[in-house]
N, C-alpha and C positions, 0 to 999 in steps of 0.2 A: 446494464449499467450505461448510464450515459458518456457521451467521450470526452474528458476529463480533460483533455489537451484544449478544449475550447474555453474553458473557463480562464485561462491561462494564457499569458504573452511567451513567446517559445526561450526569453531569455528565466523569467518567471518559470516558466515546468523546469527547466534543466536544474532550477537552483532549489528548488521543493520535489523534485527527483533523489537530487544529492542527499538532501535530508534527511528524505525517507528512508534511503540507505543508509547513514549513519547512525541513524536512532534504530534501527533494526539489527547492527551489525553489535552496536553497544549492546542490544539486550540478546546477544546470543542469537539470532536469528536470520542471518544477513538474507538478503533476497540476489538468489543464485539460479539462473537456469538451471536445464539437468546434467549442464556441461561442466558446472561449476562454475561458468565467467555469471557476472554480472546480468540479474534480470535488465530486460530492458525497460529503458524508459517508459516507454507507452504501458507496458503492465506494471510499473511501479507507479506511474498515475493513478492506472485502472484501480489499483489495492488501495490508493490513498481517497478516491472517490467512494470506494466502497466503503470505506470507515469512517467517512465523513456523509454518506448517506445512510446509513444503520447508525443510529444512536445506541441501540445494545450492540453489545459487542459479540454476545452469539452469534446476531445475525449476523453484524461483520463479517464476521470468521467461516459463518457457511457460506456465504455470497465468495465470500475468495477460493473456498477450497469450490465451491462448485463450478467457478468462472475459470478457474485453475484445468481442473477435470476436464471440463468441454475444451480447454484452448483456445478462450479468449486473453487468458494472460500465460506466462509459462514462467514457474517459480516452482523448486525442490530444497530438499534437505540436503542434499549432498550428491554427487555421482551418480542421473539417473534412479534416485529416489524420492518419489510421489512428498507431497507434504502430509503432516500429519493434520489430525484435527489439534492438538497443542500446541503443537509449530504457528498451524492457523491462528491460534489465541495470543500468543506470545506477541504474533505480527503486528494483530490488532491494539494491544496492548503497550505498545513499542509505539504507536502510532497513535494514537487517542490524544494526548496531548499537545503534538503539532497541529491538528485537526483542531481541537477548543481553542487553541492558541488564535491559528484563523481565523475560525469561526467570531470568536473577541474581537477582534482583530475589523474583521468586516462591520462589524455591527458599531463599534465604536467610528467608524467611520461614515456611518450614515444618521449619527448624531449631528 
């Protein structure tokens, strides 16, 4: 995945960070280390690049749980428990239309 934080002014990631977090926590899914606190920013970027670079949303969902796995991002379901692959969908899903939004967003800008 590319680094996500470069497309982005560090006032800009912290507030599309926030986001991300709240559109996930709304859909039952919050993104939580294995601690429970709050994943961190750089991998709630990483998951929002990811789903703004996979148009399906499988692949989404695999690119997060595999980026998840290796330990380029760190995000669970609860107390030291792994994500699922639903979890993974839900996230995506949660996150799909901040991403189009964007996506709109940019492109109406280069009109």
């Amino acid at each position: 995945m590319s680094d996500p934080t470069t497309m982005h002014g560090a006032h800009e990631s912290r507030h599309l960070a926030a986001l991300a977090r709240e559109l996930t926590y709304a859909a039952g899914v919050p993104l939580r280390d294995r601690y429970g606190f709050a994943a961190s920013e750089e991998s709630v970027l990483r998951i929002v690049a990811a789903v703004a670079a996979h148009p399906d949303d499988e692949d989404a969902a695999d690119v997060i749980g595999s980026a998840n796995f290796v330990g380029e991002i760190e995000i669970a379901e609860g107390y030291d428990t792994p994500t699922s692959e639903e979890y993974e969908r839900r996230i995506v899903a949660a996150l799909r239309p901040l991403v189009e939004q964007r996506r709109d967003a940019a492109v109406r800008g280069l009109r």
